[in-house]
C-alpha positions as a Markdown table, in Angstrom:
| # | Residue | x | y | z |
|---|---|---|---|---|
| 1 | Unk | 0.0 | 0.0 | 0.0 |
| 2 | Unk | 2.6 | 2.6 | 1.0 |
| 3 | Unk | 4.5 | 2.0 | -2.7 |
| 4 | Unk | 1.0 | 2.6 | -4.3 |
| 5 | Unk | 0.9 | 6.4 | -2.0 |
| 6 | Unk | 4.8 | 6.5 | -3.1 |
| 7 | Unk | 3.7 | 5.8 | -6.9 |
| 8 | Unk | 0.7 | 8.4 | -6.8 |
| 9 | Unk | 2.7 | 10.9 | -5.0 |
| 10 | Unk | 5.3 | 10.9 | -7.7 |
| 11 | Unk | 2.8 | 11.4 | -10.3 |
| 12 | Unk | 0.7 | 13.7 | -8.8 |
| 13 | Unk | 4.3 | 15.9 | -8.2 |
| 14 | Unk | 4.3 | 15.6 | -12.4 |
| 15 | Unk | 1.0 | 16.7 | -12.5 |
| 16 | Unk | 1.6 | 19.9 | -9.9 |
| 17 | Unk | 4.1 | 20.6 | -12.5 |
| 18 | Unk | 2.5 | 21.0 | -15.3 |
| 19 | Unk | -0.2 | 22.9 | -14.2 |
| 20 | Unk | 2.2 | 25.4 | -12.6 |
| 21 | Unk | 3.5 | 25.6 | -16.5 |
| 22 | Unk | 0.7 | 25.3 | -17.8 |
| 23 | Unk | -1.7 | 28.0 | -15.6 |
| 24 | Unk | 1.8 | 30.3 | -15.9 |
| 25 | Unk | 0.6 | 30.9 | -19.9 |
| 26 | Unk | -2.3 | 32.7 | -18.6 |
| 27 | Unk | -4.0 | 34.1 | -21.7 |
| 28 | Unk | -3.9 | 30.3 | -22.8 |
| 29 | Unk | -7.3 | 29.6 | -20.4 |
| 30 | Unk | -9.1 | 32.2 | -21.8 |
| 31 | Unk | -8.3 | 31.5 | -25.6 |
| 32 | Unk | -9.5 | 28.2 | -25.4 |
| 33 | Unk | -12.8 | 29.5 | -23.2 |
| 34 | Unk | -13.2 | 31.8 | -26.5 |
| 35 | Unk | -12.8 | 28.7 | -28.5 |
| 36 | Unk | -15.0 | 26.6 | -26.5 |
| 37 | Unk | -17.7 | 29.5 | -26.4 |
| 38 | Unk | -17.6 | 29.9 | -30.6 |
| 39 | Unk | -17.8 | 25.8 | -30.9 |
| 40 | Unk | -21.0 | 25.8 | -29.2 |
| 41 | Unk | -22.3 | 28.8 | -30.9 |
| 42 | Unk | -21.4 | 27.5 | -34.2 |
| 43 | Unk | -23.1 | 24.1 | -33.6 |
| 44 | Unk | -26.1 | 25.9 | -31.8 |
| 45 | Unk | -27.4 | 27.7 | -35.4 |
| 46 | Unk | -26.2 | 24.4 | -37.6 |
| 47 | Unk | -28.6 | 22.6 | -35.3 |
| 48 | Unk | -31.2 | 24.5 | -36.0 |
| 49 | Unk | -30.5 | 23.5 | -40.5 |
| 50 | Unk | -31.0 | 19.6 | -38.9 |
| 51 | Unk | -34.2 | 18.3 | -38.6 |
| 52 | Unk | -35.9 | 17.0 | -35.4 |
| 53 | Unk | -35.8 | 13.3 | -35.8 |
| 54 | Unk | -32.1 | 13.0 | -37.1 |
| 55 | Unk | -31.1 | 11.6 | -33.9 |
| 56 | Unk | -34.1 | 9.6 | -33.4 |
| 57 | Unk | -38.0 | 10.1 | -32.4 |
| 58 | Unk | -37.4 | 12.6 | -29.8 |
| 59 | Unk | -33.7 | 13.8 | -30.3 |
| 60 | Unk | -32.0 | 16.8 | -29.8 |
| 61 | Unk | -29.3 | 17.2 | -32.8 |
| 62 | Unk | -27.2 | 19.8 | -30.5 |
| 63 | Unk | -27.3 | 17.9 | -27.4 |
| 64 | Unk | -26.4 | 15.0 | -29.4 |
| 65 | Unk | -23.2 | 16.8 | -31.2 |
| 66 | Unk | -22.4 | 18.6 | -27.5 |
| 67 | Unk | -21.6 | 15.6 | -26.2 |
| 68 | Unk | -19.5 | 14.0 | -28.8 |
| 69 | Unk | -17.8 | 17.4 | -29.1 |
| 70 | Unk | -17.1 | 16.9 | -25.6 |
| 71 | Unk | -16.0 | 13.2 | -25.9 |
| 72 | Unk | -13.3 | 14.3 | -29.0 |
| 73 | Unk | -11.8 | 16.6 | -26.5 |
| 74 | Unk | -11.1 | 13.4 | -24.0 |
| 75 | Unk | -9.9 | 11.3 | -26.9 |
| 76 | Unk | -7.8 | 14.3 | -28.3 |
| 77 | Unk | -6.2 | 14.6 | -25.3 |
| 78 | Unk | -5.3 | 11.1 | -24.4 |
| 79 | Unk | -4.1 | 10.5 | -27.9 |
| 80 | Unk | -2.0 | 13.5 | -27.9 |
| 81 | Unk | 0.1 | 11.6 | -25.0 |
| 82 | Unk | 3.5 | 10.8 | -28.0 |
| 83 | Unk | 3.4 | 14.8 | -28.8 |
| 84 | Unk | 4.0 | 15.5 | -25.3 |
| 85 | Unk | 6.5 | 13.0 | -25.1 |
| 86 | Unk | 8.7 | 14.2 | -28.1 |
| 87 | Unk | 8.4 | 17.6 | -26.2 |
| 88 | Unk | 10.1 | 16.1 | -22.8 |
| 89 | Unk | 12.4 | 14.4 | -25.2 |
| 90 | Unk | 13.4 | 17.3 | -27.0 |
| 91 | Unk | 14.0 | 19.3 | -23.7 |
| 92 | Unk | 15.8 | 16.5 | -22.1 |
| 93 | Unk | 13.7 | 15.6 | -19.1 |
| 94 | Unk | 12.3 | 12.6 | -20.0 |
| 95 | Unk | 15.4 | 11.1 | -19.4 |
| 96 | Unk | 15.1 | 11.8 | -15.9 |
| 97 | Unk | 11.6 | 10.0 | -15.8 |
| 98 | Unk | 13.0 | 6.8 | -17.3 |
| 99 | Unk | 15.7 | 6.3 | -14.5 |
| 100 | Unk | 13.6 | 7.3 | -11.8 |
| 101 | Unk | 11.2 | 4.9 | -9.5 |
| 102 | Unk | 8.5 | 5.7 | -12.2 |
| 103 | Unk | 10.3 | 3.9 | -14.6 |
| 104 | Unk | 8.2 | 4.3 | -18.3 |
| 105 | Unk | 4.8 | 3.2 | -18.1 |
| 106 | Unk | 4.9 | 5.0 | -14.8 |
| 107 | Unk | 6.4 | 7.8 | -16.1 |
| 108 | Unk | 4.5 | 7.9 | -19.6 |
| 109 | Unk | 0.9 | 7.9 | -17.4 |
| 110 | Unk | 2.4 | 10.9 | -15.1 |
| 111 | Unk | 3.2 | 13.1 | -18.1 |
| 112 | Unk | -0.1 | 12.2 | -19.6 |
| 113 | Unk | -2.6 | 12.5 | -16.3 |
| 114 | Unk | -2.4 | 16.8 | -16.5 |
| 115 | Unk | -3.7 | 16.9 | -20.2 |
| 116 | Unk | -6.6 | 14.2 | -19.8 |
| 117 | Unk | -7.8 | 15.8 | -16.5 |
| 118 | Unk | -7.7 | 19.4 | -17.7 |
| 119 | Unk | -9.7 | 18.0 | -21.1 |
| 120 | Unk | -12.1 | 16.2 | -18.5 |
| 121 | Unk | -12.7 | 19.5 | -16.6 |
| 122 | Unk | -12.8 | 21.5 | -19.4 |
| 123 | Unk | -15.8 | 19.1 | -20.9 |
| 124 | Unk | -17.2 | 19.7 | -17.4 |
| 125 | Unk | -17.4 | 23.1 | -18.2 |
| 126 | Unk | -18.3 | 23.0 | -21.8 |
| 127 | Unk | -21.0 | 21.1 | -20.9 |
| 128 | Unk | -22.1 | 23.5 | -18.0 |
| 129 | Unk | -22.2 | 26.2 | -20.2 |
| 130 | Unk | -24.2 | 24.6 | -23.1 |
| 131 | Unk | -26.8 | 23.7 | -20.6 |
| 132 | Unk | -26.5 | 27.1 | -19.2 |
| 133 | Unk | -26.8 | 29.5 | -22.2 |
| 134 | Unk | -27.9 | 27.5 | -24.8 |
| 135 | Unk | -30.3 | 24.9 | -22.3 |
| 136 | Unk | -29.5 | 21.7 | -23.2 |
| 137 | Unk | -31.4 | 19.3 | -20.6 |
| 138 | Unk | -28.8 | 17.5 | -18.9 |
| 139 | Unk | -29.8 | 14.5 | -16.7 |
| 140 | Unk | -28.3 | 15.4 | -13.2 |
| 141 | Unk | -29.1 | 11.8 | -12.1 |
| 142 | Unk | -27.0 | 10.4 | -14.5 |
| 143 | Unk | -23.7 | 12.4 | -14.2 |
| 144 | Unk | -22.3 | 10.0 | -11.6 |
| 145 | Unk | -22.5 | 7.1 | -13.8 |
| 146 | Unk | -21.0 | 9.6 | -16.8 |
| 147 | Unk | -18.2 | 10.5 | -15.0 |
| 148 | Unk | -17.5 | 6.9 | -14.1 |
| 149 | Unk | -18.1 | 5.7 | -18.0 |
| 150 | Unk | -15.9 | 9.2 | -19.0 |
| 151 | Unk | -13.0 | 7.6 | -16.9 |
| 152 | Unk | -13.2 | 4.8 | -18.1 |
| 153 | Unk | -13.0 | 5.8 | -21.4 |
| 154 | Unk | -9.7 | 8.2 | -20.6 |
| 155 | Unk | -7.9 | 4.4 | -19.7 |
| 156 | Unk | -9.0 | 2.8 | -22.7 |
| 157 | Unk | -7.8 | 5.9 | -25.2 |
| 158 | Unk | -4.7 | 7.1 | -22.7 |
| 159 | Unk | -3.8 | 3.0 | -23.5 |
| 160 | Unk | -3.8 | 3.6 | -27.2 |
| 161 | Unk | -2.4 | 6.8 | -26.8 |
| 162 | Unk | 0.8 | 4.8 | -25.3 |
| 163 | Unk | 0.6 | 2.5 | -28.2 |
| 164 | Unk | 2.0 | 5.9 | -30.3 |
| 165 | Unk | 4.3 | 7.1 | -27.3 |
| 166 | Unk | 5.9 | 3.1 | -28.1 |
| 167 | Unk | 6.0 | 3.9 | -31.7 |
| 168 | Unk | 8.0 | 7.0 | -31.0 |
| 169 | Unk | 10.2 | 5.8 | -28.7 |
| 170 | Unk | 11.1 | 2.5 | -31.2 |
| 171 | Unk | 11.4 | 4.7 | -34.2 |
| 172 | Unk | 11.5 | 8.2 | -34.0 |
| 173 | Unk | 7.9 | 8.8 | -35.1 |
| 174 | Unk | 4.8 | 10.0 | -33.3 |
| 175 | Unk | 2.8 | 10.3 | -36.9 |
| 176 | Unk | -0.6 | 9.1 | -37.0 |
| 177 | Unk | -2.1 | 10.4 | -33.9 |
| 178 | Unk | -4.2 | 13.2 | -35.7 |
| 179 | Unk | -5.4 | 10.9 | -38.2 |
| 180 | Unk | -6.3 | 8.2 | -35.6 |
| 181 | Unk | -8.2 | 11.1 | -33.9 |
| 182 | Unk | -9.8 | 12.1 | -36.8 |
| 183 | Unk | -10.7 | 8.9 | -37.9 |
| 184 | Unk | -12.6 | 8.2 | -35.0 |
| 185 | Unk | -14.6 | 11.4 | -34.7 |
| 186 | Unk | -15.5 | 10.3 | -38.2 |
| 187 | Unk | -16.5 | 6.5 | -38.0 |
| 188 | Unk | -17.2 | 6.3 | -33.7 |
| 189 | Unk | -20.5 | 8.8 | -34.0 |
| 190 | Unk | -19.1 | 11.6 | -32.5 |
| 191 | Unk | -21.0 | 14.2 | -35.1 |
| 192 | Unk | -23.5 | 12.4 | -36.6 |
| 193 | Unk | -25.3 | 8.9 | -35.8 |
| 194 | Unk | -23.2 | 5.4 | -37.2 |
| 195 | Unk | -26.7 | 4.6 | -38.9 |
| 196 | Unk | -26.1 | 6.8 | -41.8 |
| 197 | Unk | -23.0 | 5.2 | -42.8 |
| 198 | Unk | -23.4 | 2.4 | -45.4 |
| 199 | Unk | -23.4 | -0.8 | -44.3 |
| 200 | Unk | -19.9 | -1.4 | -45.9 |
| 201 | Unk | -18.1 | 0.6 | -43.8 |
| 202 | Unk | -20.5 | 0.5 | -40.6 |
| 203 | Unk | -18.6 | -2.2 | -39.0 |
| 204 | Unk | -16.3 | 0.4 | -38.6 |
| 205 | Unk | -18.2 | 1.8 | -35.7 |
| 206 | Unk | -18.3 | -1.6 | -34.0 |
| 207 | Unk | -14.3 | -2.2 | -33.5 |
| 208 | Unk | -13.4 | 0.5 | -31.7 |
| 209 | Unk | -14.0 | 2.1 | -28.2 |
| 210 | Unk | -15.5 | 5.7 | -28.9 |
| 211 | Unk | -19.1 | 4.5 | -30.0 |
| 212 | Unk | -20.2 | 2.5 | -26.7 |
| 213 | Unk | -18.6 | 5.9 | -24.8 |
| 214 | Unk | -20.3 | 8.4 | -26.8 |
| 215 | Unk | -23.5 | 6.5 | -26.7 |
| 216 | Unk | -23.2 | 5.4 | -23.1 |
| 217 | Unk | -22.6 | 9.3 | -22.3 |
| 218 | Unk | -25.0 | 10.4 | -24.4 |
| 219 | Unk | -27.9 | 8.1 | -22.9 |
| 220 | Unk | -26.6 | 9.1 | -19.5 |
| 221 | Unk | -26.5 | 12.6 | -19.9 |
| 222 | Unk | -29.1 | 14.1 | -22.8 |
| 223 | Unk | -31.2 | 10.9 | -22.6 |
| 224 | Unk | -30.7 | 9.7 | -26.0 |
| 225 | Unk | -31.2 | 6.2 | -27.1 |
| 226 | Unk | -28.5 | 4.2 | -27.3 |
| 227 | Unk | -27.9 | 2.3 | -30.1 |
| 228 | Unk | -27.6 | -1.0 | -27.8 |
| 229 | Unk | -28.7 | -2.2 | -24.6 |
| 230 | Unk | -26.5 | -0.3 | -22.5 |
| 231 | Unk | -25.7 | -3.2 | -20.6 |
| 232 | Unk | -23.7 | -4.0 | -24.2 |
| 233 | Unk | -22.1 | -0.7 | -24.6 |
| 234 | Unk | -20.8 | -0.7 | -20.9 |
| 235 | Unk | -19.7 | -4.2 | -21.2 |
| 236 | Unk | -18.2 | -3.5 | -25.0 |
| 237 | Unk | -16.6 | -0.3 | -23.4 |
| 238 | Unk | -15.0 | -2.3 | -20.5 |
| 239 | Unk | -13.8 | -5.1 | -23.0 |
| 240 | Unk | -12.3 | -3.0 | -25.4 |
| 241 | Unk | -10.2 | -1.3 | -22.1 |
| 242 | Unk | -9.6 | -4.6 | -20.7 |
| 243 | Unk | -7.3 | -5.9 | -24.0 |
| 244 | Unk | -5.8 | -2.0 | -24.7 |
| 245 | Unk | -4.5 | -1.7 | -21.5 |
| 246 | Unk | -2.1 | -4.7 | -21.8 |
| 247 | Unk | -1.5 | -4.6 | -25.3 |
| 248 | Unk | -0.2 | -0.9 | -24.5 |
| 249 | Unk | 2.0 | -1.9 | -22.0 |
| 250 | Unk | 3.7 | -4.8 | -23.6 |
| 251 | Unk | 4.6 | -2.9 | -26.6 |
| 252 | Unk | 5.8 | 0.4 | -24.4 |
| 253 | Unk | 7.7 | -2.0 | -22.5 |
| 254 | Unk | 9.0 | -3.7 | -25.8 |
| 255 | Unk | 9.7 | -0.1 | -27.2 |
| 256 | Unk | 12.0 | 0.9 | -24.3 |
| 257 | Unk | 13.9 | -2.2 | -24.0 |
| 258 | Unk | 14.5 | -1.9 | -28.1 |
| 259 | Unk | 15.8 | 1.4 | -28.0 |
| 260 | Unk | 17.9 | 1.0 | -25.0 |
| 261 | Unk | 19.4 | -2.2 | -26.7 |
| 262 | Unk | 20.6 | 0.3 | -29.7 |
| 263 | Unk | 21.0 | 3.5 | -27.6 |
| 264 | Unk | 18.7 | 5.9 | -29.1 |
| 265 | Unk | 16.2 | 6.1 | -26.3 |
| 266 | Unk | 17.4 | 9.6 | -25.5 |
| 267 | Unk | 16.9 | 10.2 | -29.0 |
| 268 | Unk | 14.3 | 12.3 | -31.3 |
């Protein structure tokens, strides 16, 4: 138990860190609360050119696209994780992650925690604020479960995010993320329902972890009917985190030991 607190202090010393960069870039918060503020806006008045029933009997097509927006700003974070990497790399202090207790799943998941919690707050807020200016009717009964099914979600994507943070450490190369990110946006539902995709490419939709989150979030939050039982999405969402989180691992693992074996692990 104590090397758990030791482990958890040490990561939540990374995170202290960067929030003390990141809060120190102050007009930073407030572009991206412009940002936020024109996203909404802009999908509040295309709503309005999407008829009713888009989203099904009794949808909302801006509730529905809030909370994917929402969603893409968890995945976009998690996935980021190799970026920030190739930063640390480039200003030599990942080095000191990799020799210390951490060692470089540790290590990678410290560096990564500030960005996926700051993106989870920041949805917090975006969705506060759509329900606030724009009333969307959000469930309050069912944010507890969201927030569980939202972390949840941050493990499964921070996992493949680490898949890309093994792929830069083994070759130099963090390409891929952005098309991985918007690949999913596409294909998981983020925007727009699954259904209108034809049925060549649907399956699409099926192998990946964003649709059970967005639609578990979505029936949680805005009420919107899932496109399975949820009992499937939640148990699709916790299998597809279950295999990710070893896979991810392993191949971080692998990564390390293959560029410590040629010596280019300090390398970018």
């Amino acid at each position: 138990m104590t090397l758990v607190f030791d482990y958890l202090g040490a990561i939540g010393a990374i995170v202290k860190r960067d929030a003390a960069i990141f809060t120190s870039y102050r007009f930073r918060v407030f572009g991206q609360a412009l940002a936020m503020l024109f996203t909404l806006t802009m999908f509040f008045y295309i709503a309005k050119l999407v008829r009713p029933d888009a989203v099904g009997p009794s949808g909302d097509y801006y509730a529905f696209a809030v909370v994917g927006i929402v969603i893409m700003a968890l995945v976009t974070a998690a996935l980021n994780t190799a970026q920030i990497i190739r930063m640390e790399l480039m200003q030599g202090s990942f080095e000191r992650v990799l020799i210390s207790p951490l060692g470089p799943v540790g290590g990678v998941v410290a560096v990564a925690a500030f960005p996926i919690l700051y993106s989870a707050l920041f949805a917090g807020l975006m969705l506060a604020l759509a329900a606030g200016v724009y009333g969307i009717p959000i469930h309050t009964a069912g944010i507890p479960p969201a927030i569980g099914v939202a972390l949840l979600a941050a493990v499964a994507f921070a996992s493949i995010g680490m898949l890309f943070v093994a792929a830069l450490l083994a070759f130099k190369s963090s390409l891929g993320a952005a098309w991985v990110v918007a690949g999913l946006s596409l294909l998981g539902g983020a925007y727009f329902p699954v259904k209108l995709f034809p049925g060549w490419i649907r399956w699409t939709s099926e192998v990946q972890p964003l649709t059970p989150a967005v639609d578990l979030l979505r029936h949680l939050l805005v009420g919107t009917k899932s496109v399975h039982p949820v009992w499937i999405e939640f148990a699709k969402l916790c299998g597809f985190t279950a295999v990710l989180i070893p896979v991810s691992i392993a191949a971080l693992c692998w990564a390390v030991s293959w560029s410590r074996r040629r010596g280019t692990i300090t390398e970018y």
